[in-house]
C-alpha positions in Angstrom: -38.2 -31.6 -13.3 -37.9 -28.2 -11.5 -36.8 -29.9 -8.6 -33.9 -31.9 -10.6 -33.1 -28.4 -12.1 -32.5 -26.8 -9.4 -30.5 -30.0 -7.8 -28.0 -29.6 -10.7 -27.6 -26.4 -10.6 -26.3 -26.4 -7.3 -24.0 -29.3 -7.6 -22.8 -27.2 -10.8 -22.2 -24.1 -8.7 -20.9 -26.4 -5.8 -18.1 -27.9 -8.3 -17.2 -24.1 -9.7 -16.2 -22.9 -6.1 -15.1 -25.9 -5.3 -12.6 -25.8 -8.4 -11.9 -22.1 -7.9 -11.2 -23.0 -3.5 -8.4 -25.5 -4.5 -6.8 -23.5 -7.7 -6.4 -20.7 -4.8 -5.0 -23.5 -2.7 -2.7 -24.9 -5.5 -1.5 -21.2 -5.8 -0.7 -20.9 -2.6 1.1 -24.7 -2.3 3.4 -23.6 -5.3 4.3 -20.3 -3.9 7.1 -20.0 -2.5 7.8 -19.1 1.4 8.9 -15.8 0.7 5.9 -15.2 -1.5 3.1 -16.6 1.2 5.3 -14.4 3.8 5.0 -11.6 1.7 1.3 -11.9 1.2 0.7 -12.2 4.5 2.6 -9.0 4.8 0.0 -7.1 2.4 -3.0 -8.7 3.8 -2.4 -7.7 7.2 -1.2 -4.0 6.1 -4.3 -3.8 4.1 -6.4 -4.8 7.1 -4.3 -2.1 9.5 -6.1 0.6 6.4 -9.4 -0.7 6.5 -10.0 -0.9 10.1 -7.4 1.2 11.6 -9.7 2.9 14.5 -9.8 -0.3 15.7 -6.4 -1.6 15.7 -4.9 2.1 16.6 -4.8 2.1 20.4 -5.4 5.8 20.7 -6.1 9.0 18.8 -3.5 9.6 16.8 -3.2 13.1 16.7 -3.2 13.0 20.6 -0.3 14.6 22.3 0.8 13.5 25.7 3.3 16.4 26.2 4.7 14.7 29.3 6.3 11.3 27.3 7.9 12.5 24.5 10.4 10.5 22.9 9.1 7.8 24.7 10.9 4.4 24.1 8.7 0.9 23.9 7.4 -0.1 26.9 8.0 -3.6 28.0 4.9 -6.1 28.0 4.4 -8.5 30.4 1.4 -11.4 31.6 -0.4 -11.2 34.4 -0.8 -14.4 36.9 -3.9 -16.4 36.1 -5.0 -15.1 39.7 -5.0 -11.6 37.9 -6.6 -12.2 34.8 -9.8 -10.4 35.9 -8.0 -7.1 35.5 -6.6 -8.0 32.1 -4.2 -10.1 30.5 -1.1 -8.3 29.9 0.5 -5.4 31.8 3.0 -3.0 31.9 5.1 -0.6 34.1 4.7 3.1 33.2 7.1 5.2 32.2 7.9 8.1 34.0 10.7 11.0 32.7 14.3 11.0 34.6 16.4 13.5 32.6 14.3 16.1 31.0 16.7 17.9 28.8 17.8 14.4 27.4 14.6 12.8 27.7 15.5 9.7 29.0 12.4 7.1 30.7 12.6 4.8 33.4 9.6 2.2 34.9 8.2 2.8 37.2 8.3 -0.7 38.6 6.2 -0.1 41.9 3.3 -0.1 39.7 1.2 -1.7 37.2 -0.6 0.1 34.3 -3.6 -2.8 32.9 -3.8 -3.6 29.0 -7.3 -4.1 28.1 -8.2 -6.3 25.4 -11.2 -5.3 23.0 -12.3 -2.6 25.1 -13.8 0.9 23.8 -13.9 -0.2 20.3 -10.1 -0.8 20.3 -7.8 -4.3 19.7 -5.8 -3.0 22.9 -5.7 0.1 25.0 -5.4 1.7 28.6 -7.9 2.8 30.9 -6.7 6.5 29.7 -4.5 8.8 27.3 -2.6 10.4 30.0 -1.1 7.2 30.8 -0.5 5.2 27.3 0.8 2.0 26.4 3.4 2.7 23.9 3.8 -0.8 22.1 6.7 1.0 19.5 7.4 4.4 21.6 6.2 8.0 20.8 7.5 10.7 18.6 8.9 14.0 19.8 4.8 15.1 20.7 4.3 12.5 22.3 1.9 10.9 20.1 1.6 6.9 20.1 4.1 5.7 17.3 2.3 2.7 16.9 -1.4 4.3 16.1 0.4 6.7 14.0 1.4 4.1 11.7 -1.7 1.9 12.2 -3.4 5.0 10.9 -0.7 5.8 8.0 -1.3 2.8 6.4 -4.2 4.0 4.8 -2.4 6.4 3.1 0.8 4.4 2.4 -0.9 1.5 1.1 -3.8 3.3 -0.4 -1.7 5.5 -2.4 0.0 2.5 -4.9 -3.6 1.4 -5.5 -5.2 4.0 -6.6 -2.2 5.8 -8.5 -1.3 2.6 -10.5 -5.4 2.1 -11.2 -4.8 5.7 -12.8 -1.9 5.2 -14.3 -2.6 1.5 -15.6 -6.3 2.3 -17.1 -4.5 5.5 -18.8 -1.6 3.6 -20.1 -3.7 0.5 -21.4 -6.0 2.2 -23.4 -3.8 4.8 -25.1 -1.4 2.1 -25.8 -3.6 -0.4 -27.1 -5.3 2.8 -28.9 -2.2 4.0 -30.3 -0.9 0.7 -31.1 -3.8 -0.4 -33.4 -4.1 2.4 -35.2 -0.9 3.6 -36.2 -0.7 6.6 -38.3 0.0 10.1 -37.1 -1.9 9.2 -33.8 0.4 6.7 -32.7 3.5 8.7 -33.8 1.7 11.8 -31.5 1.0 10.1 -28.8 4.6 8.5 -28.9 6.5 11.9 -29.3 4.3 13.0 -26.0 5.5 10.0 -23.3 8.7 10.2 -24.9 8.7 13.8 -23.9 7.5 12.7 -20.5 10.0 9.7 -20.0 12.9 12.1 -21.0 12.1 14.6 -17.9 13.6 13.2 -14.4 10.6 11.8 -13.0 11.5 12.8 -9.1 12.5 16.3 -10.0 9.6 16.7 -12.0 7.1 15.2 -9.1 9.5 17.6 -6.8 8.4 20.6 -8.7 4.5 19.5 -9.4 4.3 18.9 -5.9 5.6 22.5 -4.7 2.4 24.1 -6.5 -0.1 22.3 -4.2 -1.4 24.5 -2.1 -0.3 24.7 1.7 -4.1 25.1 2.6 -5.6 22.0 0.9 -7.1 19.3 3.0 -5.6 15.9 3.7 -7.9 14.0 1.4 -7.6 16.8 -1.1 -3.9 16.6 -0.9 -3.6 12.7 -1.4 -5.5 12.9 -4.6 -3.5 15.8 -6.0 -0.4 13.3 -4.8 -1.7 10.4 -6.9 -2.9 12.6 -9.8 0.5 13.4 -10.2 2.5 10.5 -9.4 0.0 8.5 -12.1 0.8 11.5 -15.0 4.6 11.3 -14.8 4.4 6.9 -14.5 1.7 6.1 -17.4 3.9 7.1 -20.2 6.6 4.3 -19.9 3.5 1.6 -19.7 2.3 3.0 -22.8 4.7 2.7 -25.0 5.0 -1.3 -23.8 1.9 -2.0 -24.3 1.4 -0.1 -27.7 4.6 -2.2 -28.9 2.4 -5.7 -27.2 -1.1 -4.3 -29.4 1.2 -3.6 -32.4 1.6 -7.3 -33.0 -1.6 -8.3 -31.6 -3.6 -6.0 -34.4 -1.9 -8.7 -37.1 -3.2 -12.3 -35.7 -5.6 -14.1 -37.8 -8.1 -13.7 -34.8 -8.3 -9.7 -35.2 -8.1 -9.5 -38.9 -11.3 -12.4 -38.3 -12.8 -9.3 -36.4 -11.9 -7.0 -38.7 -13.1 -8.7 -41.8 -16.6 -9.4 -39.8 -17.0 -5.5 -39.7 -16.7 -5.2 -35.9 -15.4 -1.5 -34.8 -12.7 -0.2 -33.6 -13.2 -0.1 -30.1 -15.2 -3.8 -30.1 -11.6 -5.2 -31.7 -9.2 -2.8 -28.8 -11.7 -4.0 -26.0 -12.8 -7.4 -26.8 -9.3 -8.6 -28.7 -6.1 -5.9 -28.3 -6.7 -5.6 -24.4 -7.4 -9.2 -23.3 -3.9 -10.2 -25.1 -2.1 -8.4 -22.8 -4.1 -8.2 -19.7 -1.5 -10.7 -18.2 1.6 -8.5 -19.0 -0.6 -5.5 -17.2 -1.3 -7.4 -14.2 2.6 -8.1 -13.5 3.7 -4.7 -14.3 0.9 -3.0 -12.3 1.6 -5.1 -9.2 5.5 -4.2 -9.6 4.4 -0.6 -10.1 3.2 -0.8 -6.9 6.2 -0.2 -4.4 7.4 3.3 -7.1 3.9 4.8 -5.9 4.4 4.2 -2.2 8.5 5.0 -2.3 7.2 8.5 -4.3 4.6 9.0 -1.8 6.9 8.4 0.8 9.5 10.7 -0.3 7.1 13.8 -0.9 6.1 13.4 2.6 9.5 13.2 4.1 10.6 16.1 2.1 7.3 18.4 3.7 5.8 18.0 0.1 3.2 15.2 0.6 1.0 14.4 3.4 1.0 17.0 6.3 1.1 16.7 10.1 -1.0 16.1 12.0 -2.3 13.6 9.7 0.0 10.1 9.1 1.4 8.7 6.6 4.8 6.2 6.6 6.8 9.1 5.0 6.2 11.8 7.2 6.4 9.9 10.2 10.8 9.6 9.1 10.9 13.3 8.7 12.2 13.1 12.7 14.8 11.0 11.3 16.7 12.8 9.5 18.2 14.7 12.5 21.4 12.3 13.3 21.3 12.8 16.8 17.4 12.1 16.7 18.2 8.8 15.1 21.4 8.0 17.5 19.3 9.1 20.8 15.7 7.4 20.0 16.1 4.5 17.4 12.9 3.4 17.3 11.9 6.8 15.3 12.9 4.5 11.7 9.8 1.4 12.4 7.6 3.3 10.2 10.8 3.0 7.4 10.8 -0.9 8.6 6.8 -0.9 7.0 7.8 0.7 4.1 10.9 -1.7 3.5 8.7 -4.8 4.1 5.4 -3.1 2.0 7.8 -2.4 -1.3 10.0 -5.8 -0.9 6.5 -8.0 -0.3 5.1 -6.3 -3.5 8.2 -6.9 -5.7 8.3 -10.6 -4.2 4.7 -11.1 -5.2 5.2 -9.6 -8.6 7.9 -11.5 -9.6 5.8 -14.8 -8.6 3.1 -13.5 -10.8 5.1 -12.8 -13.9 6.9 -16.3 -13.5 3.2 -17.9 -13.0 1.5 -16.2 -16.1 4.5 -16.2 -18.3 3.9 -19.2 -20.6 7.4 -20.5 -21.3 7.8 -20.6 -17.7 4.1 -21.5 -16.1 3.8 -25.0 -14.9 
């Protein structure tokens, strides 16, 4: 009997994953092309955060004073004869104009990419003569690892401040909703005080007061503490209007009439109804965190050198002439672009998949 038991329960388990593998493989057959693209857009940024030693080619604070302003090298494959020395190659870049910092390659040699070598995806045998996949900034510090390394910020930062900002604006909405009363008309008054003030300015001027001394971890939370107090306010209020009608339904006056709290009927009946609505507008919430982020760091108020994050790495960018002389100074702005567009895309899919007049 024990035997059968345990049999059964793991042709039950067995059937579970099996029907959760193909619901994630229905999903992903009725999403569109643009919304697998753009998943597979978040997944790999997501993986560049989490193991970004190893896909950063080199140190990213490291500054090779000699390339600066380096453009992208070219990549090329060695013969199969010369595939003991590495796979691909590329010709090294030495300075011809120094006052206008223009490169040529050297074509008389051969600088050797190694793959999976001293902990990284790719690299050189040394600093002092890099492989600069996207160019190097105006220190001459690898672009490429510098963004590799910013993701973690960049793509950290929507996270976190929308897990802030979401828990905050659930739970006071859904708390203000139900009960009514002076404390829903309080806490309305207060986030439509907040909603009235210009939410940039405002970050602008909560920003300046961070101190200049503050570490870079220290600095990031201060960023996302304040980016999730200026952006719980306007969730709120929706979801206070979404618990207002909830609190009516025969299922919570059921609750109510059975003597169950407060909190049991917010948590167990008020929140659950409109979980889905949360889900979409915390995913489409996203892309405001990163753009804010961004923007604080571009403007010298965010993240500061020498640590990374996509919006600092612009702030050479806004020098015309910078931009006109070494283009590829606006890639880290093509991450941002495809980060904030991949995160609408998917948040649109989301709301047409859980919204039931249009769910299929």
């Amino acid at each position: 009997m024990n035997v059968d038991g345990a049999m059964q329960a793991n042709l039950q388990g067995a059937a579970v994953a099996a029907r959760q593998t193909s619901g994630v493989a229905r999903e992903w057959r009725l999403a569109s092309r643009t919304v697998r693209f753009s998943a597979i857009c978040l997944a790999l940024f997501y993986l560049l955060a989490a193991a970004s030693p190893f896909f950063a080619s080199y140190d990213p604070t490291y500054q090779n004073r000699e390339m600066p302003d380096c453009p992208p090298m070219s990549l090329h494959m060695n013969a199969p004869s010369d595939w003991s020395r590495g796979l691909f190659y590329t010709h090294p870049m030495r300075m011809q104009d120094p006052i206008a910092r223009t490169f040529v390659a050297d074509t008389s040699r051969r600088l050797d990419i190694h793959l999976f070598t001293r902990g990284h995806l790719f690299t050189t045998d040394s600093e002092r003569e890099p492989y600069f996949m996207l160019g190097s900034d105006g220190l001459g510090r690898d672009l490429y690892s510098r963004i590799v390394y910013g993701s973690r910020v960049s793509m950290c930062v929507g996270l976190i401040g929308v897990l802030i900002s979401f828990s905050l604006g659930i739970t006071i909405g859904a708390l203000s909703g139900y009960i009514g009363g002076t404390v829903d008309f309080l806490i309305m008054r207060w986030s439509e005080i907040e909603m009235s003030l210009p939410s940039f300015y405002f970050l602008l001027a909560l920003a300046a007061v961070i101190p200049s001394g503050m570490s870079t971890v220290a600095t990031f939370f201060m960023i996302v503490a304040i980016m999730s107090f200026i952006s719980w306010a306007g969730f709120a209020r929706i979801i206070r209007g979404m618990a207002s009608s909830v609190r009516s339904r025969p299922y919570v006056e059921a609750a109510r009439a059975l003597g169950a709290s407060r909190w049991r009927i917010i948590t167990r009946h008020i929140i659950p109804s409109v979980i889905g609505y949360a889900i979409v507008a915390a995913t489409l919430s996203i892309p405001g965190f990163i753009l804010g982020e961004s923007a604080l760091s571009l403007l010298g108020l965010g993240i500061q050198e020498p640590a990374a994050s996509w919006g600092n790495l612009l702030a050479q960018a806004q020098d015309v002439q910078n931009l006109a002389r070494y283009p590829w100074i606006l890639i880290p702005g093509i991450f941002i672009f495809l980060a904030v567009m991949s995160f609408n895309f998917l948040g649109d899919h989301l709301r047409d998949r859980l919204d039931p007049a249009t769910a299929g």
